[in-house]
N, C-alpha and C positions, 0 to 999 in steps of 0.2 A: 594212382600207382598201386599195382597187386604184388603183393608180398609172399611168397614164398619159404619156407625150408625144406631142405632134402633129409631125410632119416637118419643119412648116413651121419650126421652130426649126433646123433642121440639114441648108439645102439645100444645100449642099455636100456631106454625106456619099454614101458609097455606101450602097446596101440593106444590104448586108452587115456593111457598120458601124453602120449602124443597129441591126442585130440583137445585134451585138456590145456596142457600148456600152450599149443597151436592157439586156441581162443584167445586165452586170457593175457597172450604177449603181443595181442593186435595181427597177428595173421590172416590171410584170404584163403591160402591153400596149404596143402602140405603136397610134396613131391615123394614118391614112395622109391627107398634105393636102400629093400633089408628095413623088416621086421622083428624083431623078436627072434632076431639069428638066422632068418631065411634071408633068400639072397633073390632067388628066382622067385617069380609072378605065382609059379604053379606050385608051390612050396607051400607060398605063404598060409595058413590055418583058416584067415579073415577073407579070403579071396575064392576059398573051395565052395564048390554047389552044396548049400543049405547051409552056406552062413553069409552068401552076398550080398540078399536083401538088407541083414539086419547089420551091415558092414556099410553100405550106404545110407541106411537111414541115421545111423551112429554117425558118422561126417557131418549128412546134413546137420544133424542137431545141433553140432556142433559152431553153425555159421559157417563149415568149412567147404573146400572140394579137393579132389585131387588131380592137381593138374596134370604130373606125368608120371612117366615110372622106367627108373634107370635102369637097362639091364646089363648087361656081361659083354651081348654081342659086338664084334669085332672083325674085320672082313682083310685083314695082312696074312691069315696065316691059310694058305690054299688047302694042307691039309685036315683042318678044321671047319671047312665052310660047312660041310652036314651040318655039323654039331651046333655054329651057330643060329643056320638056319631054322631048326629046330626051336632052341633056345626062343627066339625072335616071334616065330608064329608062334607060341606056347603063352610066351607076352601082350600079342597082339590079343590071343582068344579072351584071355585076364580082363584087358584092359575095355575091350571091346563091353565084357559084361558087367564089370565095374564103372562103365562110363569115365574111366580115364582117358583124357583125350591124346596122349599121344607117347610111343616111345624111344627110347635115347638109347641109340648105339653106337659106335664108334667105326673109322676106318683104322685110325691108332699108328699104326708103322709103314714108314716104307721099307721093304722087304731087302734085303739085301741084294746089291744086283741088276734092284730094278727103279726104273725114272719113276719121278714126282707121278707122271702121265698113267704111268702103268701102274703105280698101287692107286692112285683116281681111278682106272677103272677097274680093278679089282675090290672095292670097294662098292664099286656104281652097282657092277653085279650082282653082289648080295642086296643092295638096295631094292633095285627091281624088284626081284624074289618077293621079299617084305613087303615092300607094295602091293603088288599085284596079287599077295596073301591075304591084306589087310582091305580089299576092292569091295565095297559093298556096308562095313562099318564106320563106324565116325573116328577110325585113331588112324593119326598122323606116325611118321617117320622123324626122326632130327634128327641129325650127327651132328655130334659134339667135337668139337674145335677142342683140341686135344692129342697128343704125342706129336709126331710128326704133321699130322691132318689141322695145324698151325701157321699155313703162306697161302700170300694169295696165289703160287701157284699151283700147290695142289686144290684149292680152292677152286681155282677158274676149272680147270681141267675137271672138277667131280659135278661142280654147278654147273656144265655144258652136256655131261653126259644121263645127267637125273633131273630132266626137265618137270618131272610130275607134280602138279603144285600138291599133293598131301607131304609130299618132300621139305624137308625143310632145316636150318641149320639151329644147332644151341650154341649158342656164343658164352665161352668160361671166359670171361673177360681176363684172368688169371694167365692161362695158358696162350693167349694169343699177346702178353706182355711180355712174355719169355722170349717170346722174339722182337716184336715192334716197339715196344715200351711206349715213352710218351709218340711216337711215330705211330698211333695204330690207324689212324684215319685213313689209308689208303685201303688197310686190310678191310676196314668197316665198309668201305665202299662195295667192295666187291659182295660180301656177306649180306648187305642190306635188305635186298629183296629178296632174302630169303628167310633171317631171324626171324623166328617162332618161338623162341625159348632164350633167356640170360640165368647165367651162373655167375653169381658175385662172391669171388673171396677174392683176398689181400697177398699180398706178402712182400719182405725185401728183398730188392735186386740183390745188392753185396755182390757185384760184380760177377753174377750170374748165377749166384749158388742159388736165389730164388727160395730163402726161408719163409714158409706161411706165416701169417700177423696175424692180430687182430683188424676187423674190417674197419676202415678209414685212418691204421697204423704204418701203413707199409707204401710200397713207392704206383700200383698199379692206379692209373687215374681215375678212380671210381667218379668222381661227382661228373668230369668232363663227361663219360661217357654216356651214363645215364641222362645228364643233360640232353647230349645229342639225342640218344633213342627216344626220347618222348616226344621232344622237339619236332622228331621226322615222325611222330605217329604211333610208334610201338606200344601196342595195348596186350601185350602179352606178362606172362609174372620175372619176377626179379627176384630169385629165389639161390636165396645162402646154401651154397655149398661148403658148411664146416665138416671138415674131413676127419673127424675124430675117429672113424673106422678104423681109418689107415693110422692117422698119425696121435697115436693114444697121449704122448706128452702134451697137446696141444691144450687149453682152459675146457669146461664143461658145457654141455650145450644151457648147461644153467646159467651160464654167466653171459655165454655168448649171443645165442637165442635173443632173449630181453634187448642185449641194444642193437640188434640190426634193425627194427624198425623204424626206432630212433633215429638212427644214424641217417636213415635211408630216404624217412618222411625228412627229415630238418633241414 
C-alpha cells in the first residue's frame, strides 16, 4: 500500500519540512496542492528553472516522490476555459520536468440550465485540450470526483466521451459519500477502470450536513473500500487529503499526519 499526503493539509510548513516529516511519518510520496503560499505549478520557487534539479534530488533523498499535483482547473465555467487552459498546460510543463506524474483537475458543476450530459462534455473539452497538450510527456490527466462530477451519470457520460487511457479518474472517497454513502459500489463500478488516484478523508453524515472528522472517525466506509481497491489490483497511492487550507478549525497536520499511516497500514 503507498501512502500519500496532499500539502494542502500542512500550509504552514516549509518544503523542507514537508520532506522531513513526509519521511519520518512512514510516507511513500507527497502530493503537491500549495507550497509555501503558491498555489499554481509555475509559482511555486522549488519548481522554477535553476532550482529543479536540486528540488528533485531533495525528494529523492528523502525516500520520497511526488505523485501528483492538484491544480485550480475546472471546466463549468465557459467563460473561463482560456484561463484554465492555460492554468493546466502551465501545470503540465511543471510536472512534465519535475517528473510528477500526473495532474488533478476538476469538471466541478453543472452549469445551470444544462444536463448531467452537457457539462460531461463541457468538461470532456477541456480534457482533450490537456491531453493532446500533454502528448509526448509522461503526465496523466485525473478528474477528481467532486461537486457535482459525483453520479454515475455524469460519470458514464464523461468516461464515454474521454476514451484517452492518459485520462483517468481521482476518486475523494469523501465526496462521492455525499451522495452514495454506504451504497457506493455501483458508483465504484463505473469508476473502476479508470482510478488512477484515491483521496482519503472522513467525515459525519449528520444527516447531510457532511462535518470533516478525523480519518477512521466519521461514517464514510474507509476500510470497505480500500479493501475493495486492492483486492481488484489498484497499485496506485492512497493519499490524505487533510483540508486544513480551507478549513483552519480542523487538528494540525501534526497530529493528523502521524496517524493516517497507522490507521491505513492496520
Amino acid at each position: 500500500m503507498k501512502l500519500a499526503f496532499t500539502t494542502l493539509g500542512c500550509p504552514d510548513w516549509t518544503f523542507e519540512q514537508i520532506l522531513r516529516e513526509a519521511k519520518a511519518m512512514g510516507y511513500d510520496a507527497i502530493e503537491i496542492r500549495g507550497i509555501e503560499g503558491k498555489m499554481r505549478a509555475e509559482e511555486i520557487a522549488f519548481f522554477a528553472p535553476g532550482q529543479q534539479q536540486d528540488t528533485r534530488r531533495a525528494v529523492a533523498d528523502h525516500g520520497l516522490t511526488m505523485c501528483a499535483f492538484g491544480s485550480s482547473v475546472s471546466f463549468h465555467d465557459t467563460e473561463k476555459t482560456e484561463q484554465m487552459l492555460d492554468e493546466g498546460r502551465k501545470a503540465i510543463d511543471v510536472c512534465a520536468a519535475m517528473g510528477i506524474p500526473m495532474v488533478r483537475v476538476f469538471g466541478d458543476k453543472i452549469p445551470e440550465g444544462r444536463t448531467p450530459e452537457q457539462a460531461a462534455q463541457l468538461a470532456a473539452q477541456g480534457l482533450r485540450k490537456l491531453l493532446a497538450y500533454a502528448e509526448g510527456t509522461q503526465v496523466q490527466i485525473v478528474l477528481e470526483v467532486h461537486g457535482d462530477f459525483n453520479t454515475i451519470e455524469v460519470m458514464e457520460h464523461l468516461l464515454a466521451k474521454v476514451p484517452d487511457e492518459k485520462f483517468g479518474i481521482l476518486w475523494d472517497v469523501q465526496h462521492s459519500d455525499k451522495t452514495y454513502g454506504d451504497n457506493w459500489k455501483p458508483f465504484y463500478e463505473v469508476i473502476k477502470p479508470r482510478v488512477k488516484h484515491v483521496h482519503i478523508k472522513d467525515h459525519v453524515r449528520d444527516n447531510g450536513a457532511n462535518r470533516l472528522s478525523r480519518i477512521g472517525a466519521g461514517d464514510v466506509p474507509i476500510h470497505d473500500i480500500v479493501k475493495t481497491l486492492v483486492a481488484d489490483g489498484y497499485d496506485g497511492y492512497f493519499s490524505l487529503e487533510w483540508e486544513k487550507k480551507w478549513h483552519p478549525e480542523l487538528p494540525d497536520a501534526e497530529t493528523e499526519f502521524p496517524a493516517y499511516p497507522k490507521f491505513m497500514r492496520g
